[in-house]
C-alpha positions in Angstrom: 0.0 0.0 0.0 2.9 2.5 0.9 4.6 1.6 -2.3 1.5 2.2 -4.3 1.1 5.8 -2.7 4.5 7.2 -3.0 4.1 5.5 -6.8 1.2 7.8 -7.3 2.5 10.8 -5.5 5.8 11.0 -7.4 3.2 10.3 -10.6 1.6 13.4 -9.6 4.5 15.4 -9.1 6.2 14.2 -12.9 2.9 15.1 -14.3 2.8 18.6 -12.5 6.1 19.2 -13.3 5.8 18.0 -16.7 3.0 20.2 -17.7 3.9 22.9 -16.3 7.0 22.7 -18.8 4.7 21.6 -21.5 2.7 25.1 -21.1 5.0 27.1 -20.4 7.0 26.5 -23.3 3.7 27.0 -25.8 3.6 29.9 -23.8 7.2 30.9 -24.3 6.6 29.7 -28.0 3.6 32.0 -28.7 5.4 35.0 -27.0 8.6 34.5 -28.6 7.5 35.5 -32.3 5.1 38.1 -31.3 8.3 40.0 -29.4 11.0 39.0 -32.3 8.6 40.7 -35.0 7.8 44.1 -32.6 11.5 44.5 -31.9 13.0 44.0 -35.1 16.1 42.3 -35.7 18.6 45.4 -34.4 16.9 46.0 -31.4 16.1 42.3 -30.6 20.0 41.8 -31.1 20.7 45.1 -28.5 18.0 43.1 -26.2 20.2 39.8 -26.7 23.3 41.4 -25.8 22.2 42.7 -22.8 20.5 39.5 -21.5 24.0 37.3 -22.9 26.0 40.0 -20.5 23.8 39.7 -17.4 24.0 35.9 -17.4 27.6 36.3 -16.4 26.8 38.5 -13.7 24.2 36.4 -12.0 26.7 34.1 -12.0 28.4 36.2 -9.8 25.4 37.0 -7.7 24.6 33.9 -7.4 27.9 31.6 -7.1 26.5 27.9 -6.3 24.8 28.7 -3.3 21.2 28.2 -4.2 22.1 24.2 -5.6 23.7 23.9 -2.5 20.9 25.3 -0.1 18.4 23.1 -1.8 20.6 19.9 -0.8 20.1 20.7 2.2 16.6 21.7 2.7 15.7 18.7 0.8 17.9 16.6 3.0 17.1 18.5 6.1 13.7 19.8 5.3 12.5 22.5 8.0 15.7 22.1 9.9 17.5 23.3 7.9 15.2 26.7 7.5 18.1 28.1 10.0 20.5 28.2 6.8 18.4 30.1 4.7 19.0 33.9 6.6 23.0 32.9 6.2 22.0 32.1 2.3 20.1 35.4 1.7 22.8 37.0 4.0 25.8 35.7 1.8 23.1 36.5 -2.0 23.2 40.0 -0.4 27.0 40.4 -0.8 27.7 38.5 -3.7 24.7 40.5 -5.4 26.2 43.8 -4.3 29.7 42.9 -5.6 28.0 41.5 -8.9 26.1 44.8 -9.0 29.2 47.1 -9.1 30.8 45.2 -11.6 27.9 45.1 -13.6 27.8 48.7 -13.1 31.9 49.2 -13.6 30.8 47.4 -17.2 28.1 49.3 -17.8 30.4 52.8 -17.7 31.8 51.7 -20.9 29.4 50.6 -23.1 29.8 53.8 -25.9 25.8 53.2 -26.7 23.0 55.1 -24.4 20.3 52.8 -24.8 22.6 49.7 -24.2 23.6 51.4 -21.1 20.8 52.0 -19.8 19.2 49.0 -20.1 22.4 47.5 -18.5 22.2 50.2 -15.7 18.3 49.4 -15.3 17.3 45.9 -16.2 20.8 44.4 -15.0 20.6 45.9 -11.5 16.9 44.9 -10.9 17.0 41.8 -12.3 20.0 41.0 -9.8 17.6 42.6 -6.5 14.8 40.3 -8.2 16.7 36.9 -7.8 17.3 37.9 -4.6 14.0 37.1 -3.6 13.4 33.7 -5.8 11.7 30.7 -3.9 11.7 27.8 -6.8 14.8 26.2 -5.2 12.4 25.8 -2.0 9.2 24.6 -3.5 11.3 22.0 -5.4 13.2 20.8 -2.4 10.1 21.0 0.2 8.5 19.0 -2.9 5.8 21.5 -3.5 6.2 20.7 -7.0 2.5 21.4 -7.5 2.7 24.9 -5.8 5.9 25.4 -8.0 4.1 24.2 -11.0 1.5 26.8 -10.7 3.7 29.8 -9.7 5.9 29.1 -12.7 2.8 29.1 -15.5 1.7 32.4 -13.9 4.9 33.8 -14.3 4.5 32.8 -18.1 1.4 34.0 -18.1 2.1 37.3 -16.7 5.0 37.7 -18.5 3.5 36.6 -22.2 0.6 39.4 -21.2 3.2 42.0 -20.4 4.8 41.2 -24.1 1.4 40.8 -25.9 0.0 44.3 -24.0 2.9 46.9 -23.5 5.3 45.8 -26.4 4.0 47.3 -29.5 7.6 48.8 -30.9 11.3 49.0 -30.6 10.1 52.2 -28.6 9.2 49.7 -26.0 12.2 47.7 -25.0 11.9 49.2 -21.7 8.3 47.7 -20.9 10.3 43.9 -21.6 12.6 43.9 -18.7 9.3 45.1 -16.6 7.8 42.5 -17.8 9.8 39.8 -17.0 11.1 41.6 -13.9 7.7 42.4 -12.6 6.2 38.6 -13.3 9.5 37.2 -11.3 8.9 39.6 -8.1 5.3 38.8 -7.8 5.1 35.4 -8.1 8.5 35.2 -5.9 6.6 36.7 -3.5 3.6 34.7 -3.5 6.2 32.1 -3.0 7.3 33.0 0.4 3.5 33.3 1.0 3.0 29.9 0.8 6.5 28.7 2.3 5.5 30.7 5.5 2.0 29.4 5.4 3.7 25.8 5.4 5.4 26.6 8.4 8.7 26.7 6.7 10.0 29.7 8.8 13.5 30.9 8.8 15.3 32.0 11.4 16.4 35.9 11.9 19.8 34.8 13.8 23.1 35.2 11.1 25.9 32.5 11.4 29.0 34.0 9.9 31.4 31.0 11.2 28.7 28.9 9.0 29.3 30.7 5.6 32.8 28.8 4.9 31.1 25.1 4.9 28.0 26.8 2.9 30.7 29.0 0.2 32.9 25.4 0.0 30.6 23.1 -2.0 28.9 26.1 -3.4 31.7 27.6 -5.5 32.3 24.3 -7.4 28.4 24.7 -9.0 29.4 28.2 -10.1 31.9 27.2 -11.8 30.3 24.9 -13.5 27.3 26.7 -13.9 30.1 30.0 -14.8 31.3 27.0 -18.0 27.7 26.5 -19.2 27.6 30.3 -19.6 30.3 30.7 -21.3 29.7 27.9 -23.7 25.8 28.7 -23.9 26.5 32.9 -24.2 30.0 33.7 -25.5 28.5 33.8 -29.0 26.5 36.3 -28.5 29.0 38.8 -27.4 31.6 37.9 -30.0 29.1 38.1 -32.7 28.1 41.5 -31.3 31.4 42.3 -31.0 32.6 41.3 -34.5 29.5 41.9 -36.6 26.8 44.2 -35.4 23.7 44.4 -33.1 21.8 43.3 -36.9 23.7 40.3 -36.9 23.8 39.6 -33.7 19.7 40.2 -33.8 19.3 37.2 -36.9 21.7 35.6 -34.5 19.8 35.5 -31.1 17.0 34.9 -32.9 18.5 31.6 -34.8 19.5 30.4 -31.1 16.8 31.0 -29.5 14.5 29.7 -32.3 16.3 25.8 -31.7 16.4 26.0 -28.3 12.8 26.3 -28.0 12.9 23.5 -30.0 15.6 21.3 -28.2 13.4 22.4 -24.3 10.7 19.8 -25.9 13.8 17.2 -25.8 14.8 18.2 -22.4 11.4 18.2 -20.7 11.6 14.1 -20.4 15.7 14.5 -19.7 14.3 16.8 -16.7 11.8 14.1 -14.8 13.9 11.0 -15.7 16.5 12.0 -13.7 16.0 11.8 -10.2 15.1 7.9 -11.3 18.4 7.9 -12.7 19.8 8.9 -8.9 17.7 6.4 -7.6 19.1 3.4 -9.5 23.1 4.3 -9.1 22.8 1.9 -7.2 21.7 -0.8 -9.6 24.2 -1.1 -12.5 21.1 -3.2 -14.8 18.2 -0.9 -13.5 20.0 2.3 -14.6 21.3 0.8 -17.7 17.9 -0.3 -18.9 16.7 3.4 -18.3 19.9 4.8 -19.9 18.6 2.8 -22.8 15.1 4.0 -22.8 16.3 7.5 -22.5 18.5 7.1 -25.7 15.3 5.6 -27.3 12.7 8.6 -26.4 15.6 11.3 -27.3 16.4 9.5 -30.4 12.2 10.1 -31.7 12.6 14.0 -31.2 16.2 14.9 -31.8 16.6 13.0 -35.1 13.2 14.0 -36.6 14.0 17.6 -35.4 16.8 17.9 -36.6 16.4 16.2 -40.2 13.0 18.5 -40.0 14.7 21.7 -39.5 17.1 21.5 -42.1 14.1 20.7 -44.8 11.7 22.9 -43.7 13.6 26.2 -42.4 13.1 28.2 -45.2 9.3 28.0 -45.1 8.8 28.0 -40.8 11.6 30.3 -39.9 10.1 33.4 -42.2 6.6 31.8 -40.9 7.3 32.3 -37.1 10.0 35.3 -37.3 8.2 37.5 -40.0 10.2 38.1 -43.0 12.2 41.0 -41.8 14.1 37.6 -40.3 14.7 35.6 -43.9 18.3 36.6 -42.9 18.0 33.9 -40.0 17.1 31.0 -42.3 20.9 30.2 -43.3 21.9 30.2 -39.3 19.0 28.1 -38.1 20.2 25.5 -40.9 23.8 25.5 -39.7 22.5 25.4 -36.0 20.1 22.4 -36.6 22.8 19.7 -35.6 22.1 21.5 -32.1 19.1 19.5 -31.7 20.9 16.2 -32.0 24.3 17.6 -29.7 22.4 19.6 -27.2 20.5 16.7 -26.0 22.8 14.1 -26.2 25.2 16.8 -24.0 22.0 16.9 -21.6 21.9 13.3 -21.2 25.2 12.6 -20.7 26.5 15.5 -18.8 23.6 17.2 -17.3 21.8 13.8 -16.2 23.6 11.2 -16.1 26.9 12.3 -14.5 24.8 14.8 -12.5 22.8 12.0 -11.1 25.8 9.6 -10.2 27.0 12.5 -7.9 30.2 13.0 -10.3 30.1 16.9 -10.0 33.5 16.7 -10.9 33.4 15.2 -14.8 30.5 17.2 -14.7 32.6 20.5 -14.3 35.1 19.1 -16.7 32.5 18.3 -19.5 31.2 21.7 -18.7 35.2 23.3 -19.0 35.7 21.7 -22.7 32.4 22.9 -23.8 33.4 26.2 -22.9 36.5 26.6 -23.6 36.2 25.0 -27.0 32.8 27.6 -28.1 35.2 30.1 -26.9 38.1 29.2 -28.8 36.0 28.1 -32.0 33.5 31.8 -31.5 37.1 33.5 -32.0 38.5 32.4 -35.1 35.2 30.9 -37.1 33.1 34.6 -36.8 36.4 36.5 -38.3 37.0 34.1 -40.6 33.4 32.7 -41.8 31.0 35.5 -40.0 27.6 34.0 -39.0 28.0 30.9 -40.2 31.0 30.3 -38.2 29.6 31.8 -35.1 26.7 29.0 -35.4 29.6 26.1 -35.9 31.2 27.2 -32.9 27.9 27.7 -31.2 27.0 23.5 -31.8 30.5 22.1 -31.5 30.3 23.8 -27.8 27.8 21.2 -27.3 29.6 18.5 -29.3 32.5 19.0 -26.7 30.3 18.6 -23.7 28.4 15.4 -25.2 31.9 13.9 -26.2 33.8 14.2 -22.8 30.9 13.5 -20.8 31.0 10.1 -22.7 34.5 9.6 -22.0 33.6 10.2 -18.4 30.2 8.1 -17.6 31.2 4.3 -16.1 32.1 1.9 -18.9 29.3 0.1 -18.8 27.0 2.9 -20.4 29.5 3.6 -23.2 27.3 0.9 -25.7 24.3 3.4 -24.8 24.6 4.1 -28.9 23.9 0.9 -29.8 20.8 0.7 -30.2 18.1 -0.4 -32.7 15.7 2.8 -32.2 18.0 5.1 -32.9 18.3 3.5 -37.0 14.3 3.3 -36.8 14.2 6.7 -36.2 17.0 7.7 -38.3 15.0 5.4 -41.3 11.7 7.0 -40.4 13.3 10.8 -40.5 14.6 10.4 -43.8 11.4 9.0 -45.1 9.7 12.4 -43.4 12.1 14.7 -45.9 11.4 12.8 -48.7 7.4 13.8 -47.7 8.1 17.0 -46.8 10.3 17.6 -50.4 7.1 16.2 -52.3 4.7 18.0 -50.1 6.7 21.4 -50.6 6.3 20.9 -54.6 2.6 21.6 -54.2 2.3 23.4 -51.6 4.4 26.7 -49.5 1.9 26.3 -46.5 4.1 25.8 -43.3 1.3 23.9 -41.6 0.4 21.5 -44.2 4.5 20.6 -45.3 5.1 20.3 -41.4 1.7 18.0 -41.1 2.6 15.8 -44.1 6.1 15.0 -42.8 4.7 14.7 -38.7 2.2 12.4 -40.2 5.2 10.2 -42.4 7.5 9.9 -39.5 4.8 9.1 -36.8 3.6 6.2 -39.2 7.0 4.8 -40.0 8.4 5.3 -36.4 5.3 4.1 -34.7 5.0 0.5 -37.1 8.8 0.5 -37.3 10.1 0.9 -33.5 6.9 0.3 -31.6 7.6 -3.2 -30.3 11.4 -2.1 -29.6 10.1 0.8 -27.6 7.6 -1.2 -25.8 10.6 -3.7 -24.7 12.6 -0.5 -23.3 10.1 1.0 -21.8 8.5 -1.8 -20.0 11.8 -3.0 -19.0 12.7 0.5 -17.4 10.3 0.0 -15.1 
């Protein structure tokens, strides 16, 4: 009976959590070409540049501490609400020293309105995170509470977008958007946290802030690495070719990885099962496998399906001031195969076998490689380049990850699904090629291929995904 209750509870809190995602990236979806068409592609690339900087700076504001508070309020629950004053105590500083740099920065930027939105969004945003409670929710396991605050905060923020930004004129009302959604719903948050008796204590422990900083620092660097391999793009294009390219850019990136977040949704709830069966070398092998198997029937459809269809979706979805973004999204589509394969391997596996150190060093060679390969490709190649280096950052985290997981998981790639769905994907471009004669209607060449691949995939790989999954179990 206990078994079949915590069965259903952690059922409930997958499907919470997995909706949630599911809405809130149609959400994110709907929003994101309404906002790329009212901006236009300079001031879209001005926006991106701002956002690519600040990442680096909340890094600094935030330097590990939250990942490791939540290991211990999950671990400690309410006892360890005495922590969580030293935490915001310790945010406080490293948020004020984040802020002056960020400032420092800010000083000599040669553009006003980049300034400014620097000076502005940067410095709020920074007092914002400050007050964030999802790290709480998640490890209290209020994933239902959490589920609800975070589609709000889509919500509000899509409405803030939809009802305030009508022009390039605007860009100001987008940071309050997004800054305003945050604060209110991070607010509601503590709401509920006190109402659940979670209560922290007003005392501060400075003799506790070296055993909280220790641990902590390792997570920023890694999450520091992911940064720079996920952002250092942007700033070279921007500083290379131009807030126009930059804008076709952003939008290219942005445009896949709404895409590859579809992948990453199952990656997301499959791993704390991965934590739980470290400790049995067949039962996390069998999910391993299944894992492969479910990322295989999105990446490899996606990916093939980008490359045949960009030039009718991305004008479709961007407007056509963004035809320029066509050629990156093409060289970026590989993305959708590398960025989930880095995921699993890096971000899920290693992550849930508690080796935080492969997982910094993955992290490392992903960065320092998009770093490296951002440099030289964008002088020498331009936008093309910058989208290379952009998917081979990925490519680097993937392929060290790989050389890192236990030997027994390195024949993860051998398996049967992943030529079904390879087969099935190839047979979808053939359909959307013929379907594309006839017709230039993005929703009916998208349909004819979807409706190819499901058919093919579905009477090809059905009884091997039935095996994997049943066996996963």
């Amino acid at each position: 009976m206990k078994r079949t209750s915590a069965l259903v509870r952690y059922g409930g809190f997958f499907l919470s959590v997995g909706t949630a995602r599911v809405l809130g990236l149609l959400i994110t979806s709907l929003t994101f070409p309404i906002l790329v068409r009212r901006l236009g592609v300079e001031t879209y690339g001005l926006w991106s540049y701002v956002v690519a900087l600040c990442a680096f700076f909340d890094v600094v504001a935030n330097p590990g501490l939250t990942t490791h508070i939540a290991q211990q309020v999950a671990a400690r629950r309410h006892a360890a609400a005495e922590l969580v004053t030293d935490f915001l105590a310790l945010r406080s500083l490293s948020s004020l020293v984040a802020m002056m740099a960020l400032l420092v920065v800010a000083r000599f930027e040669a553009r006003p309105e980049a300034r400014h939105l620097l000076q502005w969004y940067g410095v709020a945003e920074l007092c914002v995170g400050l007050t964030g409670t999802d790290f709480l929710l998640s490890s209290l396991e209020l994933f239902h509470i959490r589920s609800v605050m975070s589609l709000t905060q889509q919500a509000l923020y899509g409405a803030g977008v939809l009802l305030l930004v009508r022009s390039p004129k605007d860009i100001l009302w987008l940071p309050a958007s997004i800054l305003g959604s945050a604060l209110a719903t991070n607010l509601a948050g503590w709401v509920v946290l006190w109402s659940k008796g979670f209560r922290p204590s007003l005392k501060i422990s400075p003799g506790r802030w070296p055993a909280i900083m220790g641990p902590s620092l390792h997570y920023a660097a890694t999450t520091m690495m992911a940064t720079v391999y996920h952002r250092i793009g942007h700033l070279v294009v921007h500083r290379f070719l131009g807030d126009y390219a930059l804008g076709l850019y952003a939008a290219a990136v942005r445009f896949v990885d709404i895409l590859k977040n579809f992948v990453n949704i199952g990656l997301s709830v499959v791993m704390p099962r991965m934590a739980l069966s470290a400790q049995s070398g067949a039962g996390l092998k069998r999910l391993v496998r299944a894992s492969v198997s479910a990322m295989a029937a999105v990446s490899i459809p996606l990916t093939l399906g980008t490359l045949a269809t960009a030039h009718l979706v991305v004008p479709w979805v961007l407007g056509a001031s963004y035809a320029g973004a066509v050629g990156p999204v093409r060289w970026m589509a590989a993305y959708l195969l590398a960025a989930p394969m880095a995921s699993l391997l890096s971000g899920t596996i290693l992550y849930a076998l508690g080796q935080h150190r492969s997982y910094l060093a993955s992290a490392t060679v992903g960065a320092v490689t998009a770093t490296v390969f951002s440099l030289v490709l964008v002088r020498f190649f331009g936008l093309p380049g910058a989208c290379v280096a952009f998917v081979l950052g990925e490519v680097a985290v993937a392929a060290t990850a790989y050389l890192l997981i236990p030997h027994d998981l390195r024949d993860l790639w051998k398996n049967p699904f992943i030529a079904v769905a390879t087969f099935s994907a190839l047979l979808m471009v053939v359909a959307v090629r013929l379907a594309n004669s006839y017709s230039s209607r993005p929703l009916l060449v998208v349909a004819a291929g979807a409706v190819v691949y499901s058919i093919a995939a579905a009477g090809l790989g059905r009884t091997l995904l039935l095996q994997q999954f049943g066996g996963s179990e």
